[in-house]
ROBA-360779 format. One line per 3 residues: number of its first residue (from 1); their letters; for each residue x negated, y, z of C-alpha. Coordinates in Angstrom, 2 decimals. Layout:
# residues N
NUM	a	X:Y:Z ~ ...
***
This chain:
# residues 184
1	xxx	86.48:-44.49:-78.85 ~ 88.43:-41.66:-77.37 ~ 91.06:-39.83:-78.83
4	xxx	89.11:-36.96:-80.33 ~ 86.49:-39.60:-82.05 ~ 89.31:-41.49:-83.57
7	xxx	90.46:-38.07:-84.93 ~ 87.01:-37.19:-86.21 ~ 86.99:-40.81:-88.03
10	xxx	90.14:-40.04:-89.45 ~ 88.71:-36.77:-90.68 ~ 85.38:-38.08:-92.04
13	xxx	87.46:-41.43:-94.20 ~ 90.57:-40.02:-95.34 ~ 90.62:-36.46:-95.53
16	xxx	87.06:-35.67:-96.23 ~ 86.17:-34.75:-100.16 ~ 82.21:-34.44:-101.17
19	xxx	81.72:-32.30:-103.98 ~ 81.76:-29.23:-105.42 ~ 85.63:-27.43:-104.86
22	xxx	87.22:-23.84:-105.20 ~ 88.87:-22.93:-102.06 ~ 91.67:-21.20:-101.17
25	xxx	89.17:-18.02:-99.60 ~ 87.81:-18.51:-103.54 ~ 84.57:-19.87:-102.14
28	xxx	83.12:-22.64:-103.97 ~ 82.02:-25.53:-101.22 ~ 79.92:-28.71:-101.47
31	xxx	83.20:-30.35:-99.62 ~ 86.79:-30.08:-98.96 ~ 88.81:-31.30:-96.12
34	xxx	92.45:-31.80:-97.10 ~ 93.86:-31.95:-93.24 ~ 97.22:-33.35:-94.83
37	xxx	95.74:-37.09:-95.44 ~ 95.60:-36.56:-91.64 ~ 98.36:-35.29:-90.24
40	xxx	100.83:-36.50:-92.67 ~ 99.60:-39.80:-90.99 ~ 101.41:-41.21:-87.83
43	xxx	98.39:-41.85:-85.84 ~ 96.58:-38.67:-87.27 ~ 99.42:-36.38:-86.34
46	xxx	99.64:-37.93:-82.74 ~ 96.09:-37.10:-82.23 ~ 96.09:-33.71:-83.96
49	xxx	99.17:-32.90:-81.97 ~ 97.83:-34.19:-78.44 ~ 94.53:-32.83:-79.30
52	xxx	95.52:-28.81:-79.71 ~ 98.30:-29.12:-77.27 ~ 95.66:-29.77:-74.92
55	xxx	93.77:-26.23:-76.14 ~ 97.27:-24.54:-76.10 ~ 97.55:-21.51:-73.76
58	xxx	100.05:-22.59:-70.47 ~ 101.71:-18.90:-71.29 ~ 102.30:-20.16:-75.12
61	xxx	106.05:-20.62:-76.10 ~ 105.82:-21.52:-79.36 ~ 102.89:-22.54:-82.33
64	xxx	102.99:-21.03:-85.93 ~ 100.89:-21.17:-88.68 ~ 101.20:-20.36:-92.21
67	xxx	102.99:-22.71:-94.75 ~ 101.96:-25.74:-96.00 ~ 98.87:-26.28:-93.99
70	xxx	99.90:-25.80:-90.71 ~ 103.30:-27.28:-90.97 ~ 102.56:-30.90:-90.12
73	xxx	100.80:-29.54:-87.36 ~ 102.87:-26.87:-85.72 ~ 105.54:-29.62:-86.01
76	xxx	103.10:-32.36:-84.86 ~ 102.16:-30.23:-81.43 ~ 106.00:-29.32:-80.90
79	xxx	106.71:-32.73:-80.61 ~ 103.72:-34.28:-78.80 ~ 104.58:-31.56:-76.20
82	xxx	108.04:-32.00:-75.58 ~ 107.13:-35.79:-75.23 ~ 104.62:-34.44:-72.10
85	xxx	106.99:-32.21:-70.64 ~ 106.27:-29.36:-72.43 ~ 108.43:-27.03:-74.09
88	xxx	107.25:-25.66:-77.42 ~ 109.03:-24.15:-80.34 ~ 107.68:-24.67:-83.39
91	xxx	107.25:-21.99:-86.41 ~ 106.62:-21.60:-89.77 ~ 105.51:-18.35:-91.78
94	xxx	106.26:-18.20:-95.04 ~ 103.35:-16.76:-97.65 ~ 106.39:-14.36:-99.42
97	xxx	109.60:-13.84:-97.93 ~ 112.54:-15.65:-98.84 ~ 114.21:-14.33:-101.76
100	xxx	117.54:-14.56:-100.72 ~ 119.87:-14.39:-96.92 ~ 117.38:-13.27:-94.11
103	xxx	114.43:-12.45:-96.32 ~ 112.18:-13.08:-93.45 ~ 108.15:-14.35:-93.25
106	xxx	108.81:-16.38:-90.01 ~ 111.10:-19.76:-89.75 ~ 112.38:-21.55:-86.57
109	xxx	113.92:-20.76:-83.88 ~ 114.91:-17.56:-82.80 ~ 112.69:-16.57:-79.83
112	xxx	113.30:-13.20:-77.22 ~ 110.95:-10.08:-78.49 ~ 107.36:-10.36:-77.03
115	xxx	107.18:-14.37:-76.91 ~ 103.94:-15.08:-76.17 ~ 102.76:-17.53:-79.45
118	xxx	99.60:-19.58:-80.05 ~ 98.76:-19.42:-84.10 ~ 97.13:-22.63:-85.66
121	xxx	95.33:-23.89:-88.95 ~ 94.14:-26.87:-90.22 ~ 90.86:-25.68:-91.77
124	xxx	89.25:-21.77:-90.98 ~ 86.68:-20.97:-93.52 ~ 87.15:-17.05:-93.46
127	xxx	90.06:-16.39:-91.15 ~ 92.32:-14.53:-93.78 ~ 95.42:-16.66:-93.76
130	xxx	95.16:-16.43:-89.34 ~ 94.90:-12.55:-90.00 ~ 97.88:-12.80:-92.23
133	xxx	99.64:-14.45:-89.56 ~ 98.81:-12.58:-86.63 ~ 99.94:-9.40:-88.36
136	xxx	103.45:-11.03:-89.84 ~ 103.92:-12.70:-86.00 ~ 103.32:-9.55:-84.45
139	xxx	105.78:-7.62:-87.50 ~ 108.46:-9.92:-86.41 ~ 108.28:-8.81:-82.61
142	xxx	106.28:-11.88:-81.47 ~ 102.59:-11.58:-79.08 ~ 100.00:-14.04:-81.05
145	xxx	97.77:-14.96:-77.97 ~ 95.10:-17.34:-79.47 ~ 94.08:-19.05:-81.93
148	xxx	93.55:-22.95:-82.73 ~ 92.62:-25.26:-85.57 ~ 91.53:-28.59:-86.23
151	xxx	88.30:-27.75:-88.09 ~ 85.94:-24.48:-88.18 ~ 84.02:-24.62:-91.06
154	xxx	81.52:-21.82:-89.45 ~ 81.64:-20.05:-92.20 ~ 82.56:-16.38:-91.08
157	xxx	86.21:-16.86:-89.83 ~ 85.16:-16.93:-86.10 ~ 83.90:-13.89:-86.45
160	xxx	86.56:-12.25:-88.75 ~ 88.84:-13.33:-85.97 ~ 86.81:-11.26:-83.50
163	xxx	86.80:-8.07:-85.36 ~ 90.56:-8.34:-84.75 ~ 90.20:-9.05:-81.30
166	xxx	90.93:-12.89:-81.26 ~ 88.97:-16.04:-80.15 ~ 88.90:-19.37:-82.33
169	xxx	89.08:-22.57:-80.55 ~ 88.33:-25.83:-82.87 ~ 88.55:-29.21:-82.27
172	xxx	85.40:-29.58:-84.29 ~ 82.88:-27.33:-85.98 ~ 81.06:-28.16:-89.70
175	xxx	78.22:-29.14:-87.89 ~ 79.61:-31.75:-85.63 ~ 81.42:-32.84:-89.10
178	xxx	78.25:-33.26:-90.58 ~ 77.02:-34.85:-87.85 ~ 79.19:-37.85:-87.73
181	xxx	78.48:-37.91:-91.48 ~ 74.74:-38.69:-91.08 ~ 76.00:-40.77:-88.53
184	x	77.98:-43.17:-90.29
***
């Protein structure tokens, strides 16, 4: 089994919830994937890390996504990366500013203005929370050049992500989800 199969099993047993859920878009959904049970796990942050470091632009400096989601995994890809040989800072954007010092949106370290920066997310159903990001990257003098994620739920966030002149690049798509659910 290669390494993006073992991430897809991973996926399917642990983080993988049938049923009907309220999600954070406000869409109700027949299932829920909770990326944490994943990447909060050793092996499932190795492969989520190695996995979108591989999709990473070679002009990327540093991943972001918005808090909590993307935390494990901005951290997960820093690391993975610098164990390859590849330098990548890691960031965090905050849903409200801090109340108190800085007040900013975006944590880590401080990078020149116009750092070129790959945005990622654990699960895109519309593509709001990647807008949100984009914008409060680019407020904070940063260039968002793409954007990754482990799953696309293909459920309008691609193309939300277009009308603000972005790509989405997935390690795996609803369908091939559903796929390995029939599957198994």
């Amino acid at each position: 089994m290669d390494e993006r199969e073992r991430l897809l099993d991973l996926v399917r047993t642990r983080a993988l919830r049938v049923g009907k859920i309220t999600l954070s878009s406000g869409k109700v959904s027949d299932y829920y994937v909770d990326a944490r049970e994943v990447v909060l796990d050793p092996a499932g942050a190795y492969l989520t890390g190695k996995l979108l470091l591989d999709m990473i632009d070679p002009e990327a400096v540093a991943v972001a996504g918005m808090t909590l989601g993307a935390d494990p995994i901005v951290t997960a890809i820093s690391v993975v990366g610098y164990l390859e040989g590849r330098k990548l800072s890691a960031l965090i954007i905050r849903k409200e500013p801090k109340k108190h010092g800085t007040q900013k949106f975006v944590e880590g370290p401080a990078l020149p203005e116009g750092s070129r920066v790959a945005v990622v997310d654990d699960v895109v159903t519309t593509g709001s929370s990647i807008v949100k990001s984009i914008e409060r990257l680019k407020a904070e003098g940063y260039e968002p050049i793409q954007v990754v994620a482990i799953l696309d739920r293909e459920e309008g966030g691609r193309e939300r992500l277009k009308e603000v002149g972005y790509g989405l690049e997935s390690i795996f798509t609803r369908g091939e989800l559903l796929a390995k659910i029939r599957r198994s």
